[in-house]
N, CA, C and O atoms as a printed pandas DataFrame, in Angstrom:
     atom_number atom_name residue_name chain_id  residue_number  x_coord  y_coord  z_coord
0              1         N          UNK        A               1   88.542  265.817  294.781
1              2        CA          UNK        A               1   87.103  265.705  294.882
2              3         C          UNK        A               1   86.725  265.417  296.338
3              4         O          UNK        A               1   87.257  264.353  296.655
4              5         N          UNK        A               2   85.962  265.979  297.434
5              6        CA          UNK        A               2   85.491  266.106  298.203
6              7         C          UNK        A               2   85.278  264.733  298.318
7              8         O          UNK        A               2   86.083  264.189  299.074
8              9         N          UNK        A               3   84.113  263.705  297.602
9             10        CA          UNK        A               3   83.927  261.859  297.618
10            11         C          UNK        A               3   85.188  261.569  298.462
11            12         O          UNK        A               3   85.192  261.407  299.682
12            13         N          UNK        A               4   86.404  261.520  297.525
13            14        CA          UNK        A               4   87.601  261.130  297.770
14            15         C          UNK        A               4   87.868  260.963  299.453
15            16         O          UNK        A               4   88.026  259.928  300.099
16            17         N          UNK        A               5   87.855  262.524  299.952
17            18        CA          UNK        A               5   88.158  263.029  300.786
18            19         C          UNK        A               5   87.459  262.547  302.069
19            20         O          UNK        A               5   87.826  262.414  303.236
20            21         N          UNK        A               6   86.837  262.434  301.708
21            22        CA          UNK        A               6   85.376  261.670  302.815
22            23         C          UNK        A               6   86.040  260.215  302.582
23            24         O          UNK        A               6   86.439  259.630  303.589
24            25         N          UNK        A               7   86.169  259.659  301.462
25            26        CA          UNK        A               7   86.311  258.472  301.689
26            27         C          UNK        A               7   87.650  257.708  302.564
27            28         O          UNK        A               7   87.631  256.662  303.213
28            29         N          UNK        A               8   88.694  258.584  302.327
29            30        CA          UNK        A               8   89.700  258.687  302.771
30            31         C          UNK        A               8   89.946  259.016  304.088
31            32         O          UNK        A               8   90.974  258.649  304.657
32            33         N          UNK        A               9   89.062  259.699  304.637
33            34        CA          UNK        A               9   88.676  259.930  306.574
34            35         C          UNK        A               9   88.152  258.400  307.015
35            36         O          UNK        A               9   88.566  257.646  307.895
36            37         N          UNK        A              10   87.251  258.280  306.203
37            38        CA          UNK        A              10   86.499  257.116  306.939
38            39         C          UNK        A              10   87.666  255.478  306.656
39            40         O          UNK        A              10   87.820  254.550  307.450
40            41         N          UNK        A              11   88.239  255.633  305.398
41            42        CA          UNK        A              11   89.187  254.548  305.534
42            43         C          UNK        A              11   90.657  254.550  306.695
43            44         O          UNK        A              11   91.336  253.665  307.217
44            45         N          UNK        A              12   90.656  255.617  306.710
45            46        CA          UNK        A              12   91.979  255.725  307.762
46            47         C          UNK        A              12   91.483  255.580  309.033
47            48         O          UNK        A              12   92.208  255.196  309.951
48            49         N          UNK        A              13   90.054  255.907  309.218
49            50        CA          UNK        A              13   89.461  255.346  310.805
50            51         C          UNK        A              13   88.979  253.674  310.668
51            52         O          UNK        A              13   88.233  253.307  311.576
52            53         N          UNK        A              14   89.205  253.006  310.000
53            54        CA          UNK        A              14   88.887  251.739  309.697
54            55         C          UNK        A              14   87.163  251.302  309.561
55            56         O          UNK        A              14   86.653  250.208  309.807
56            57         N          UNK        A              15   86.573  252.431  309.134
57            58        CA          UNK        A              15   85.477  252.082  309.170
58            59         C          UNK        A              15   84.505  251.836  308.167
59            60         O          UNK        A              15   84.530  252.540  307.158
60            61         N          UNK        A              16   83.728  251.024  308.279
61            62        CA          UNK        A              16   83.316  250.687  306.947
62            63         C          UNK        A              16   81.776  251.523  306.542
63            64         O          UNK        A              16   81.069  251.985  307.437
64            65         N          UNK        A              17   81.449  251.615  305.240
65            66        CA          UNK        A              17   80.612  252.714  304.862
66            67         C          UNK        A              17   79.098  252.628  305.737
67            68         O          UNK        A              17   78.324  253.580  305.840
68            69         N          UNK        A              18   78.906  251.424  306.260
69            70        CA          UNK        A              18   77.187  251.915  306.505
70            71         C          UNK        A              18   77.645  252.227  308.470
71            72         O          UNK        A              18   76.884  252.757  309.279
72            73         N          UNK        A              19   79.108  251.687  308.777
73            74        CA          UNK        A              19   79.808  252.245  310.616
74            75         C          UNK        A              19   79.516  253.835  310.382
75            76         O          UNK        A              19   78.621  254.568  310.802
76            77         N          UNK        A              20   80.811  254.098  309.413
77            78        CA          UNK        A              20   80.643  255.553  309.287
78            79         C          UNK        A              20   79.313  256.390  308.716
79            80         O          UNK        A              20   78.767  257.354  309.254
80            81         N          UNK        A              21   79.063  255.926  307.834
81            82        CA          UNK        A              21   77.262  256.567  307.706
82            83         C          UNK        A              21   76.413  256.823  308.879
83            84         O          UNK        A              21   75.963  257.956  309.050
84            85         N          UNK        A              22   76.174  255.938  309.644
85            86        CA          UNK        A              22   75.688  255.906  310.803
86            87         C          UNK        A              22   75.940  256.829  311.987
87            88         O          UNK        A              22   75.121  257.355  312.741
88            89         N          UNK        A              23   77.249  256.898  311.971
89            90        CA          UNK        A              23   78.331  257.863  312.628
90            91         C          UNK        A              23   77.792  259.701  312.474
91            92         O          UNK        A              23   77.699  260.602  313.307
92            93         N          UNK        A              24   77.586  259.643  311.309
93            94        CA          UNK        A              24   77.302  260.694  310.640
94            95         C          UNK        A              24   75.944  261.014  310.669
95            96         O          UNK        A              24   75.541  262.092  311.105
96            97         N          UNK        A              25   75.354  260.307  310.313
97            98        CA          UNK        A              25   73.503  260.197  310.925
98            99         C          UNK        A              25   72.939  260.536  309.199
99           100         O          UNK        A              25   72.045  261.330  308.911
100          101         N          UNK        A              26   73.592  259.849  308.396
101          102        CA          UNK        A              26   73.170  259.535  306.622
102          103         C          UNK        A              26   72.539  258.165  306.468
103          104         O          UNK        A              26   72.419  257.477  307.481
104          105         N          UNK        A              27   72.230  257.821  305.591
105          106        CA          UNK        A              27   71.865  256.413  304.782
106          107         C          UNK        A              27   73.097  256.207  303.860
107          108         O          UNK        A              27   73.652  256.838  302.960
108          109         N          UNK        A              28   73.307  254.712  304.680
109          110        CA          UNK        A              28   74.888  254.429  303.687
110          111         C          UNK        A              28   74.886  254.751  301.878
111          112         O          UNK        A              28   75.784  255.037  301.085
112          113         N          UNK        A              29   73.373  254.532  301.739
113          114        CA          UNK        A              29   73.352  254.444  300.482
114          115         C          UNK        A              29   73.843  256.322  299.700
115          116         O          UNK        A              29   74.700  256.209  298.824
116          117         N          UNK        A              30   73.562  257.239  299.860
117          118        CA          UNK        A              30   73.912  259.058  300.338
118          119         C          UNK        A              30   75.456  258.756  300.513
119          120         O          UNK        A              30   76.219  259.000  299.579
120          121         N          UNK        A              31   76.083  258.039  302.122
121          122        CA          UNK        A              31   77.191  258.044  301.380
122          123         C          UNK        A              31   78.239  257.472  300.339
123          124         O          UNK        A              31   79.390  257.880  300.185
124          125         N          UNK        A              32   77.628  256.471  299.674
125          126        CA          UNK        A              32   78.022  255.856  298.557
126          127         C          UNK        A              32   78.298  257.191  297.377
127          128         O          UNK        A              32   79.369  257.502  296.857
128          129         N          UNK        A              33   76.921  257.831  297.179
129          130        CA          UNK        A              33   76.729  258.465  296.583
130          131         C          UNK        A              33   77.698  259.983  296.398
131          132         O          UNK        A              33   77.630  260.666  295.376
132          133         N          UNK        A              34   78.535  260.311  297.524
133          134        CA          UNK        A              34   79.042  261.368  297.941
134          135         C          UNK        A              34   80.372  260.832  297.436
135          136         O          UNK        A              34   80.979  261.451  296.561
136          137         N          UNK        A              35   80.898  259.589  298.007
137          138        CA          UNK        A              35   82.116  259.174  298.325
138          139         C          UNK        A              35   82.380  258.887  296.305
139          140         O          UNK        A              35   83.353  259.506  295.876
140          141         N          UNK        A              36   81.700  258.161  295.378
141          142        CA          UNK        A              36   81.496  258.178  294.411
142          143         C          UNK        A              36   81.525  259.232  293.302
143          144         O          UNK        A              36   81.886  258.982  292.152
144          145         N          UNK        A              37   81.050  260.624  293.804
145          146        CA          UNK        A              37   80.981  262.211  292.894
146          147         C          UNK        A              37   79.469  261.813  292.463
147          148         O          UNK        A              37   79.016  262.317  291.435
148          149         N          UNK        A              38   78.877  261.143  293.035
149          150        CA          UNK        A              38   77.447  261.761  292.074
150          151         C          UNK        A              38   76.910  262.790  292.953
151          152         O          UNK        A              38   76.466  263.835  292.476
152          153         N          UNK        A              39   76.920  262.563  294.228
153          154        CA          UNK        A              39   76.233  263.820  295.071
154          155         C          UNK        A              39   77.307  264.376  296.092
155          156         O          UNK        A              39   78.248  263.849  296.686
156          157         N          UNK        A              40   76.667  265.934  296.044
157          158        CA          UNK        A              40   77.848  266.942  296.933
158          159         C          UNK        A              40   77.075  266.911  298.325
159          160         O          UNK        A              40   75.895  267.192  298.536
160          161         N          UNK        A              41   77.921  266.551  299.094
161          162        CA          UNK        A              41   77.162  266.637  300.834
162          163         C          UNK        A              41   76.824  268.474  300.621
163          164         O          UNK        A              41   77.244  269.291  299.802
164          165         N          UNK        A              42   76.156  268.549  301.445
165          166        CA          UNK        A              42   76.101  270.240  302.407
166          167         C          UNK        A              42   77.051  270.241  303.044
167          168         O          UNK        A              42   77.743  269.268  303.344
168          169         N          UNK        A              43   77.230  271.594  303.390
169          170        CA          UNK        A              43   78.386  272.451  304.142
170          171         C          UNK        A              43   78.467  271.750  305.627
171          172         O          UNK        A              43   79.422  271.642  306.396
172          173         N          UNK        A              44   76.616  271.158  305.775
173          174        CA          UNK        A              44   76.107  271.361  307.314
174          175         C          UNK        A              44   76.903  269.901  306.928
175          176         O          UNK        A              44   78.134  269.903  306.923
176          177         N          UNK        A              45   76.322  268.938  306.680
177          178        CA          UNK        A              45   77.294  267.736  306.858
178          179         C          UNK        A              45   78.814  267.227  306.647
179          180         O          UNK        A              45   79.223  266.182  307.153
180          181         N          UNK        A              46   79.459  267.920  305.994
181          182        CA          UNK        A              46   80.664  268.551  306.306
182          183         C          UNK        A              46   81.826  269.039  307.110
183          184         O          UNK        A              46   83.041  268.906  307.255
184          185         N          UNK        A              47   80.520  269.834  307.657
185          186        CA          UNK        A              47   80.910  270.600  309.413
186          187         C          UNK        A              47   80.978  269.073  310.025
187          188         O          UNK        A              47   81.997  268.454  310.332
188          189         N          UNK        A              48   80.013  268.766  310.089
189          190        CA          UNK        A              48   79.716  267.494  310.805
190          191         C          UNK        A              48   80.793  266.618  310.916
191          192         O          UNK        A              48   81.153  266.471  312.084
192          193         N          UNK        A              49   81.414  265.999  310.106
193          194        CA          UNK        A              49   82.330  265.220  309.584
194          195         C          UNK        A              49   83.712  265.767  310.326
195          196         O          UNK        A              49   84.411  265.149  311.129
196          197         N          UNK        A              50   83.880  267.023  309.849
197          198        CA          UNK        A              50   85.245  267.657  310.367
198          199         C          UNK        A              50   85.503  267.947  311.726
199          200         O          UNK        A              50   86.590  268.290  312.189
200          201         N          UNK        A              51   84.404  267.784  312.360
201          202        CA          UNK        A              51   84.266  267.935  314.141
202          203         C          UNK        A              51   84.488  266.591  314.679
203          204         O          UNK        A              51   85.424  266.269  315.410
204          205         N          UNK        A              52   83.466  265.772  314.218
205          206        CA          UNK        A              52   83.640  264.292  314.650
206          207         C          UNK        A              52   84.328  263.309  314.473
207          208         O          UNK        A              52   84.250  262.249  315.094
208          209         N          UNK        A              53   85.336  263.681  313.283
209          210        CA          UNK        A              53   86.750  263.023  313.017
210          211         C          UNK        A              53   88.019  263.902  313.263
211          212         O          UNK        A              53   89.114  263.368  313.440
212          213         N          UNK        A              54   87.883  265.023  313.271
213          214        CA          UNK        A              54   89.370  265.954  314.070
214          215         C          UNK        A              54   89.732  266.145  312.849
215          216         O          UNK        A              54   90.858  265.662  312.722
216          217         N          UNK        A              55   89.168  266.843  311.356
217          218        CA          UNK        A              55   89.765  266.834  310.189
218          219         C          UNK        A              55   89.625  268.756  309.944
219          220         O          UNK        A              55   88.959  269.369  310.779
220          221         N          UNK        A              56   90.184  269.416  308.966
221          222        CA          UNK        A              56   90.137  270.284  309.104
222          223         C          UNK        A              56   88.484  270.433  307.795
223          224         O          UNK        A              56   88.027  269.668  306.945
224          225         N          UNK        A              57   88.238  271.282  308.102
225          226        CA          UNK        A              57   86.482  271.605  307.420
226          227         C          UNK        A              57   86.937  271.915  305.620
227          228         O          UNK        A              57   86.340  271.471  304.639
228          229         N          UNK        A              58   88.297  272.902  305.636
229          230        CA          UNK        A              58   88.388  273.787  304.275
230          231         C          UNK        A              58   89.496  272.503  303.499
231          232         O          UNK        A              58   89.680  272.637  302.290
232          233         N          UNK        A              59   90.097  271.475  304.115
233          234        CA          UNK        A              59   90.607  270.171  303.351
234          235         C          UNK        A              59   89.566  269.547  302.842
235          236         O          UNK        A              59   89.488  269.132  301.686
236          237         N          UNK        A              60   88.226  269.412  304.212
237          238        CA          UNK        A              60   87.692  268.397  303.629
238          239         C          UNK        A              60   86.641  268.917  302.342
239          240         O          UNK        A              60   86.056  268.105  301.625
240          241         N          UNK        A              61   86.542  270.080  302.220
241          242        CA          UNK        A              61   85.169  271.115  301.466
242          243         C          UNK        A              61   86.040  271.056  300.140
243          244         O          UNK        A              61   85.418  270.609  299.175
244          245         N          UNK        A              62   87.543  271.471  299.870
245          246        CA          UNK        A              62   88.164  271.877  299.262
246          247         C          UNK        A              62   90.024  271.133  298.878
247          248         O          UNK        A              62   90.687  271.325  297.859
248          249         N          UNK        A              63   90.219  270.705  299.514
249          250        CA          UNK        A              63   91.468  270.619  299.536
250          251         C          UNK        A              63   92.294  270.778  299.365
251          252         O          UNK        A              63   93.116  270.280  298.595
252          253         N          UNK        A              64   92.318  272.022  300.491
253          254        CA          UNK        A              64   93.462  273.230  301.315
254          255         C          UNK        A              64   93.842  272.496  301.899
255          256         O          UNK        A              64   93.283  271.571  302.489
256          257         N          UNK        A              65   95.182  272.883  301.811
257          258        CA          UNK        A              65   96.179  272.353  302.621
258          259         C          UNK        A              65   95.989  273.346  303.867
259          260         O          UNK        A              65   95.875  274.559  303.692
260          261         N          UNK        A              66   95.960  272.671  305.302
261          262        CA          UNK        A              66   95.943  273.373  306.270
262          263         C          UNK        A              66   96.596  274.581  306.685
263          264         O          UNK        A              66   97.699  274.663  306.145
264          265         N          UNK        A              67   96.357  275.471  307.377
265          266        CA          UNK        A              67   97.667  276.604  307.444
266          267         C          UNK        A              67   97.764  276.998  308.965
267          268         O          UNK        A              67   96.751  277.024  309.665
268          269         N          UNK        A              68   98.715  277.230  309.339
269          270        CA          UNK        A              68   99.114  277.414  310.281
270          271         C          UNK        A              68   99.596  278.959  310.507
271          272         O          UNK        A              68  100.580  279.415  309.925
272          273         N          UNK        A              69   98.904  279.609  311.292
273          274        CA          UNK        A              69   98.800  281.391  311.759
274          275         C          UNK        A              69  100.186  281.410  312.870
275          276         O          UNK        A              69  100.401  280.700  313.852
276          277         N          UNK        A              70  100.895  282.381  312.345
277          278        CA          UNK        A              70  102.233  283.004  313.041
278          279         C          UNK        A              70  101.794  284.202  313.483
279          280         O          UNK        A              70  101.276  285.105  312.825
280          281         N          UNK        A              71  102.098  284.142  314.950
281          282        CA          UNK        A              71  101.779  285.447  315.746
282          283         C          UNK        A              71  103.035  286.444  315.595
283          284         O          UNK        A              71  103.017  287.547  316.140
């Protein structure tokens, strides 16, 4: 579940929900709500997330395992 996944970025950066909310430019209370499964972020906040923590976008949307392209 995507919640999970989010929640799991922001715990491994040690940060706590209304640091990282903020971070993100949400109302802690939205990400309660995300991190929980009642509400699905957008794609756009998402993006967001996966730029500003160095995470990959299709783990955090989905959880794909990353892949790595052989030339």
């Amino acid at each position: 579940m995507v919640g999970e996944r989010v929640r799991k970025v922001r715990e491994e950066r040690g940060l706590s929900l209304e640091e990282f909310a903020k971070k993100v430019g949400i109302p802690a209370s939205r990400l309660e709500e995300i991190e929980s499964g009642k509400l699905e972020p957008c794609d756009a906040t998402l993006v967001y997330i996966s730029k500003l923590f160095d995470v990959d976008f299709w783990w955090l949307k989905e959880g794909r395992e990353q892949t790595v392209k052989v030339a």
